[in-house]
C-alpha positions in Angstrom: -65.8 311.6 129.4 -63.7 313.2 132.3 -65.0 313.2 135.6 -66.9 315.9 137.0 -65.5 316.3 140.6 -62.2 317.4 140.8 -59.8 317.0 143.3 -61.3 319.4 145.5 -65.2 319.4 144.1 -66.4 320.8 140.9 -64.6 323.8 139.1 -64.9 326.0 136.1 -65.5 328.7 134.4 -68.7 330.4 135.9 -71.8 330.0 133.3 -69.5 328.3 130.5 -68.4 325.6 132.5 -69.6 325.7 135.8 -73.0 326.8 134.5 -76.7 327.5 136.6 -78.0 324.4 134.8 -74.8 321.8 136.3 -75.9 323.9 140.2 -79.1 322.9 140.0 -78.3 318.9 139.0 -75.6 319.0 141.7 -77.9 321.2 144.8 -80.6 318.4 143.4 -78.3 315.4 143.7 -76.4 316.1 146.1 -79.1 317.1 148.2 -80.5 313.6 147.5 -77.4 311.4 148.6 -76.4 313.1 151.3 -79.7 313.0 153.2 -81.0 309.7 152.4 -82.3 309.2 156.1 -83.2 312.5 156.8 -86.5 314.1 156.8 -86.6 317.6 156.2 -82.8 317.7 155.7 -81.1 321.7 156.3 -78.3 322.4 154.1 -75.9 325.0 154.7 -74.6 327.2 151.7 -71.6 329.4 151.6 -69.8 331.2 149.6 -67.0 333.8 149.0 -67.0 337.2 147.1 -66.7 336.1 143.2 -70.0 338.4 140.8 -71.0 334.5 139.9 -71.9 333.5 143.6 -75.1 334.5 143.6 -76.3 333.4 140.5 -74.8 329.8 141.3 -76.1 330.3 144.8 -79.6 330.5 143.8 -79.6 327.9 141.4 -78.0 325.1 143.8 -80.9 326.1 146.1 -83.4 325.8 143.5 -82.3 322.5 143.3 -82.0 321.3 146.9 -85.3 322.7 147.6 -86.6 320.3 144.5 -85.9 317.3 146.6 -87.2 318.4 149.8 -84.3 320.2 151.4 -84.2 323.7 153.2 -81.6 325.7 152.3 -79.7 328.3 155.2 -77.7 330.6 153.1 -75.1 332.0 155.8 -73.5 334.1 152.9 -69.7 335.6 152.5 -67.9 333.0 154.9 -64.6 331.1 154.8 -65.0 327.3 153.6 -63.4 325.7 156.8 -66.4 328.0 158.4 -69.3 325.9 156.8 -67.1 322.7 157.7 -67.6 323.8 161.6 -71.1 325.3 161.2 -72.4 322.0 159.6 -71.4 320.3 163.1 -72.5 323.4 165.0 -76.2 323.5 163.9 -77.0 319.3 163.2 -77.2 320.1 159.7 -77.3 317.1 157.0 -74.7 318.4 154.6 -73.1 322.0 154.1 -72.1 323.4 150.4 -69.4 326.0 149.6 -69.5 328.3 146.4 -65.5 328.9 145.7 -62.3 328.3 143.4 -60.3 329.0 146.3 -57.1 330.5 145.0 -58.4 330.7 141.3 -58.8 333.8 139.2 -62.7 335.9 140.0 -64.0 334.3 136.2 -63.7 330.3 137.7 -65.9 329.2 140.6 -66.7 325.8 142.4 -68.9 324.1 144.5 -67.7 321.8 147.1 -69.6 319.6 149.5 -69.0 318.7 153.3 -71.1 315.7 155.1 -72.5 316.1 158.1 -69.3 315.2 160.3 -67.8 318.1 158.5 -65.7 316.0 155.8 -65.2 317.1 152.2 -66.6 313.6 150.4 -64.8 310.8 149.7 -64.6 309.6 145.5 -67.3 307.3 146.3 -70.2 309.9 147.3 -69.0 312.0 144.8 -69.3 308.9 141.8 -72.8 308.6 143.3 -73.8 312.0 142.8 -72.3 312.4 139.5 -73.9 309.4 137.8 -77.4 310.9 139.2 -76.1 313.7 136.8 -74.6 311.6 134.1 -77.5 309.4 133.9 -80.6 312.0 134.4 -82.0 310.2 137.3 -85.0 311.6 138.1 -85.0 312.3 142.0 -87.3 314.9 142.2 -90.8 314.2 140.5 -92.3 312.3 143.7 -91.6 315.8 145.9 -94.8 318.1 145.4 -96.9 320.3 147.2 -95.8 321.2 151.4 -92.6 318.5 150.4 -90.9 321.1 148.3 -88.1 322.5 150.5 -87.8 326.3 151.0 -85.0 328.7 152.1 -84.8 329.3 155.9 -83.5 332.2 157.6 -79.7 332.7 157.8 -78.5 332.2 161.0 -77.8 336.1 161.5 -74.8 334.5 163.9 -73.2 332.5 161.9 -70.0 334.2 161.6 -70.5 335.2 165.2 -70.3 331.4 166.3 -67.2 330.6 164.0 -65.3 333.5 165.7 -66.1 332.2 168.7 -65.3 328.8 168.0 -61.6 330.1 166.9 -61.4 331.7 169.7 -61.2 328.7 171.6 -58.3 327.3 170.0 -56.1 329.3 171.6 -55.4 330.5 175.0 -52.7 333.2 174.5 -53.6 336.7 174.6 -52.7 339.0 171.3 -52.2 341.7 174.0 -49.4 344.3 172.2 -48.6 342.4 168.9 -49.5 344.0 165.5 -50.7 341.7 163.1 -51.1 342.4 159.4 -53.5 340.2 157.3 -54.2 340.0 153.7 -57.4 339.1 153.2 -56.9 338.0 149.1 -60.6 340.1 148.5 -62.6 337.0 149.8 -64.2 334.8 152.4 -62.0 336.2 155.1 -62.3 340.0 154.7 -64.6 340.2 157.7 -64.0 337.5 160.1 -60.0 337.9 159.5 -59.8 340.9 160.9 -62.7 340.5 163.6 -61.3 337.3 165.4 -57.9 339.3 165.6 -59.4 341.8 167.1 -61.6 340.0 169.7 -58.3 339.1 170.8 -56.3 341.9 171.6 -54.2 342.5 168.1 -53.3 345.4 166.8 -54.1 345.0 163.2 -53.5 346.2 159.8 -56.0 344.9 157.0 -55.4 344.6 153.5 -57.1 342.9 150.4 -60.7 343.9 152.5 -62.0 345.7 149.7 -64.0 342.8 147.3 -65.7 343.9 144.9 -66.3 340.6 143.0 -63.7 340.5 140.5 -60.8 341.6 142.5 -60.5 338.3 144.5 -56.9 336.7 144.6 -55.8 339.6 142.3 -52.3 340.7 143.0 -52.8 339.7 146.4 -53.5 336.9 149.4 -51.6 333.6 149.9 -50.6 332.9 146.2 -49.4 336.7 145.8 -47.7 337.6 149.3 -45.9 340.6 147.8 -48.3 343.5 149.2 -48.1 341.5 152.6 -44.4 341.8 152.8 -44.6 345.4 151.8 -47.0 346.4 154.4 -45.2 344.0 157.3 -42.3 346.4 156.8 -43.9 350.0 156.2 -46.0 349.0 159.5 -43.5 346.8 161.5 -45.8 344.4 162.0 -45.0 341.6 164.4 -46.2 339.4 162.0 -48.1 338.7 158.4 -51.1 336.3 157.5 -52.3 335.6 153.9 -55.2 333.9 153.1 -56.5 332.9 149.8 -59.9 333.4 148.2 -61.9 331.3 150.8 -59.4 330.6 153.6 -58.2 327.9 153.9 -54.9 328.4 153.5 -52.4 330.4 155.1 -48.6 331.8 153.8 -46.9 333.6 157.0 -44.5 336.6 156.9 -41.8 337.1 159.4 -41.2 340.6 161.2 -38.5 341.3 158.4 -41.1 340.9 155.8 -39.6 337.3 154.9 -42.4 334.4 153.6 -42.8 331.5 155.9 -44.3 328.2 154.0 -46.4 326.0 155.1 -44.1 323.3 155.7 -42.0 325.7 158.4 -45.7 326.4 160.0 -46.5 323.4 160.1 -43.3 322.6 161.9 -43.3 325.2 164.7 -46.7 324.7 165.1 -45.9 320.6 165.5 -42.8 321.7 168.1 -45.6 323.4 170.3 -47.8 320.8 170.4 -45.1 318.2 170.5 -43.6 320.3 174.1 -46.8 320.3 174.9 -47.3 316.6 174.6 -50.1 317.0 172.6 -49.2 316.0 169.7 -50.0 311.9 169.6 -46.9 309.9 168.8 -45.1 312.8 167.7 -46.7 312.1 164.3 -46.6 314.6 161.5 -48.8 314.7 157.8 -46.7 316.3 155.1 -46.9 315.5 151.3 -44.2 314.4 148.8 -43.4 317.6 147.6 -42.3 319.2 151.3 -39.0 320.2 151.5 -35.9 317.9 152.5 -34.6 320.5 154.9 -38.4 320.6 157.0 -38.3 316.6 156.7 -34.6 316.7 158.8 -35.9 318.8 160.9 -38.3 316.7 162.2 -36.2 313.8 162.4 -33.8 315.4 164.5 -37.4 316.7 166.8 -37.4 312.9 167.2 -41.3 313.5 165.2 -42.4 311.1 162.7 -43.4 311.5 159.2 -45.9 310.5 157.1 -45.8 311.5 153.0 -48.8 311.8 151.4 -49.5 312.6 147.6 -50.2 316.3 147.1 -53.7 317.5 147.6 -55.5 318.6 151.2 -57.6 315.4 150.7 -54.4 312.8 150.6 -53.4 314.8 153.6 -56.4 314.6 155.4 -57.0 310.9 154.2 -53.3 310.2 155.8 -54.5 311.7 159.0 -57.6 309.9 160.0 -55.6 306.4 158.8 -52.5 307.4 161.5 -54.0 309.3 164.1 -51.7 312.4 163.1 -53.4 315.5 164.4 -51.5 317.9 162.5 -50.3 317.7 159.0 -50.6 319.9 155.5 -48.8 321.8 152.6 -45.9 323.9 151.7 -49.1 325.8 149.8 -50.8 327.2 153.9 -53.3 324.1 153.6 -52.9 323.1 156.9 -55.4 320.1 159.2 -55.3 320.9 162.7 -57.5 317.5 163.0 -58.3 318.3 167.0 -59.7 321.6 166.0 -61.4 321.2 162.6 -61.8 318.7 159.8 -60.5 320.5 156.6 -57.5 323.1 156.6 -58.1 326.3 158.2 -56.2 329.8 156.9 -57.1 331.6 160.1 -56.7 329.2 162.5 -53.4 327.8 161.0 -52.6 331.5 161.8 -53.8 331.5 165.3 -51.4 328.5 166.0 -49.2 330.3 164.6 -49.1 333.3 166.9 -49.7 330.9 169.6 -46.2 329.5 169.3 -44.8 332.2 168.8 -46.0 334.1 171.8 -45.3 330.6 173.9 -41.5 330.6 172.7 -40.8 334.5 173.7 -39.0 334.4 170.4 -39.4 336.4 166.7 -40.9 334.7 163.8 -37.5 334.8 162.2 -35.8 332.9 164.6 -38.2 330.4 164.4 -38.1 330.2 160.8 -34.4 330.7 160.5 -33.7 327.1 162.5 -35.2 325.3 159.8 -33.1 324.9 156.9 -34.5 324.8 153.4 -33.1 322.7 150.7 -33.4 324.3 146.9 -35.9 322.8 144.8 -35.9 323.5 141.3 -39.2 322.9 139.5 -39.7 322.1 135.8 -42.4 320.7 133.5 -42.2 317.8 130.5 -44.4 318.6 128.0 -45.2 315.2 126.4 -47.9 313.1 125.0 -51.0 313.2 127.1 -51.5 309.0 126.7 -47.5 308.8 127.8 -47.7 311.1 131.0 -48.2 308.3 133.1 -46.1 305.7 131.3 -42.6 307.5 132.0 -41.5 304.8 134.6 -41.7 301.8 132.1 -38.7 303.5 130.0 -35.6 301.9 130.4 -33.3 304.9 129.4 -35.4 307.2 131.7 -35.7 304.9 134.6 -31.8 304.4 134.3 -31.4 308.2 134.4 -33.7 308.7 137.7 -31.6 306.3 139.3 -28.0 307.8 138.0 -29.3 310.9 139.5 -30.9 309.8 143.0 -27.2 308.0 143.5 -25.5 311.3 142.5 -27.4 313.2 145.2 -25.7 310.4 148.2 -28.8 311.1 150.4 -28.5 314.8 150.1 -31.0 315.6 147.8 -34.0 313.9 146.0 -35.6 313.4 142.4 -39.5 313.2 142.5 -41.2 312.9 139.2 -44.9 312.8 138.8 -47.4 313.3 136.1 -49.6 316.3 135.7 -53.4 315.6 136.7 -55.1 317.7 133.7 -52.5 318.5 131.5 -50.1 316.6 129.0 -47.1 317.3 131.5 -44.1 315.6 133.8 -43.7 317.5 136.7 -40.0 317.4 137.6 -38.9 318.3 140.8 -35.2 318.2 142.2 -34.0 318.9 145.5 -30.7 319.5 146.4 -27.6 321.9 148.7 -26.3 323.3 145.1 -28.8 325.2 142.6 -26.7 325.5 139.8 -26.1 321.4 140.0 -30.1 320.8 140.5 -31.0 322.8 138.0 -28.6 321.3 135.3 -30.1 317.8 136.4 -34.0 319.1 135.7 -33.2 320.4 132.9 -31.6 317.3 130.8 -34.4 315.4 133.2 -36.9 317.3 131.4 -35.5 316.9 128.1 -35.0 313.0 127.9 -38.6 312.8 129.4 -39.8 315.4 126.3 -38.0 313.4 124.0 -38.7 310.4 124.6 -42.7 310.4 126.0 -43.6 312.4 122.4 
């Protein structure tokens, strides 16, 4: 049987797979391991704009309430919001109600303890085998024990703004700013916090009306953002996704900067101004060679860590790095808040850019980015992770890493839920790269099937 939390909580298909029945066990078991000591634990719920959050939303409550807990449902609100809120009002655990990037049909539920921290696999084991096993954890909690829904803190999103706000001390005075909002979490607060500080700013994907989230637009689909920097000649572009907490930027020329270059300007500024400890930098595997130079020559260190926000963030607390992330927009400003954070990522942004006097592209442009060429091995599911004991294909990895002479790399890797090797090559010629993937891809297929 395959585990219930994913890599980043539990996710499916609302009321197939991710159904009001598994809500309840995990707003009941959840509740129950994550406020052990506590009496009268308060749980924070939020969510972003999918048609299935409220039906989930109610049934996670129903079953947080069934073990004693009080529920504060502070609504539409971006995940990395509920990770500072839990902090902000002493609560014993906060809950988010997203799939993040995903298509409007698939939602999740995500947990955060009460330091703010998404939980690590061995809360999550313990909450799932309450579920796998039908532990009863309710049947002693009667009468005034039951828990009940308290009043949403009408400021929630009022204190969140105001907590961004104080991550940056640069006025937005006379830039216009245009945001894509993806139809989700960030629709309001985007715009708001932008706003509060001066910008000038042009709002798109503000419009959710449940099933439009991450459709043709935000982080994953930066097209309409590239459009509208240009018609608007906007000083800059910010794309979030579905419950923002990632970020894709877009130059003045309507040209996409990754999270990998973000992360590195925003690194630089902290770096000049010796705040950033040890000159030490989170990336992941998959971050391009040409943002890995870069910071070599910066005289920063790097760390790699496997791909995923919680590898990253895992990285962080074990180094002391204080900034690291994604080419995806997930980026940890660690000093600032404990999971990544689309709007703030975006406010560091704009911070070093308005601290360098300088354009977005010239920025950007300084950082050189290596081609990476991307291809799948479908093979036996049993064999995904057995590629490395092959001879012939370990012989060909090698032929290809020496080919490259330290100017390009070969990363191979299986697939975490589906019968694939993910190929990736990285190197100064395309044409050459691709060739390499693609008889990569076909010794791996033929010989893993």
């Amino acid at each position: 049987m395959s585990r219930l939390f994913g890599t980043d909580g539990v996710r499916g298909v609302a009321n197939t797979e991710l159904t009001p029945e598994l809500a309840f066990q995990l707003g009941r078991a959840g509740a129950y391991v994550l406020s052990k000591d506590i009496k009268e634990p308060v749980i924070l719920i939020g969510k972003d704009t999918r048609i299935s959050g409220d039906m989930l939303e109610d049934a996670l409550s129903a079953g947080i309430m069934s073990v004693g807990g009080h529920v504060v449902k502070v609504g539409v609100i971006p995940t990395p919001a509920i990770a500072y809120l839990v902090r902000h009002m002493d609560a014993a655990a906060g809950v988010v109600i997203s799939a993040s990037h995903n298509p409007f049909e698939f939602n999740g539920i995500k947990f955060f303890n009460r330091q703010g921290f998404k939980l690590d696999d061995a809360i999550e084991d313990e909450i799932e085998a309450l579920i796998r096993t039908k532990t009863d954890v309710s049947s002693m909690i009667a009468g005034n024990r039951i828990g009940r829904i308290i009043q949403a803190e009408t400021a929630a999103a009022a204190a969140y703004i105001d907590f961004l706000k104080t991550t940056v001390d640069e006025s937005l005075d006379h830039l216009k700013i245009a945001i894509d909002c993806a139809n989700g979490a960030a629709y309001q607060v985007a715009e708001q916090t932008l706003k509060s500080l001066g910008a000038d700013v042009v709002v798109i994907g503000n419009e959710p009306d449940g099933t439009n989230i991450n459709d043709n637009c935000g982080s994953t689909h930066p097209g309409r953002l590239q459009a509208a920097v240009r018609e608007y000649r906007a000083d800059i572009g910010l794309a979030f996704d579905g419950d923002a907490d990632r970020l894709i930027a877009v130059d003045e020329r309507g040209e996409l900067v990754d999270g990998d270059k973000t992360i590195y300007i925003c690194a630089h500024m902290l770096k000049n101004a010796g705040r950033l400890p040890d000159n030490r930098v989170t990336l992941t595997i998959m971050s391009n060679l040409g943002v890995l130079k870069t910071f070599a020559e910066d005289g920063c260190e790097v760390d790699l860590a496997a791909v995923g926000d919680r590898y990253v963030l895992e990285n962080m607390l074990k180094t002391g790095s204080m900034i690291g992330g994604e080419q995806s927009g997930h980026i940890i400003f660690l000093d600032h808040n404990t999971t990544g954070d689309g709007i703030l990522s975006g406010l560091q942004l704009l911070q070093a850019v308005q601290r360098s006097g300088r354009k977005l592209s010239e920025l950007a442009d300084e950082i050189p980015v290596y081609p990476q060429v991307l291809k799948n091995a479908r093979v036996k599911n049993e064999n995904k992770s057995r590629y490395h004991k092959d001879p012939e294909i370990a012989a060909a990895i090698k032929q290809l890493e020496e080919r490259m002479a330290g100017e390009g790399r070969v990363l191979i890797r299986p697939s975490g839920t589906e019968p694939l090797v993910r190929v990736m090559i990285e190197g100064k010629d395309l044409d050459r790269i691709t060739k390499m993937a693609d008889s990569l891809v076909k010794l791996l297929t033929e010989k893993m099937n």
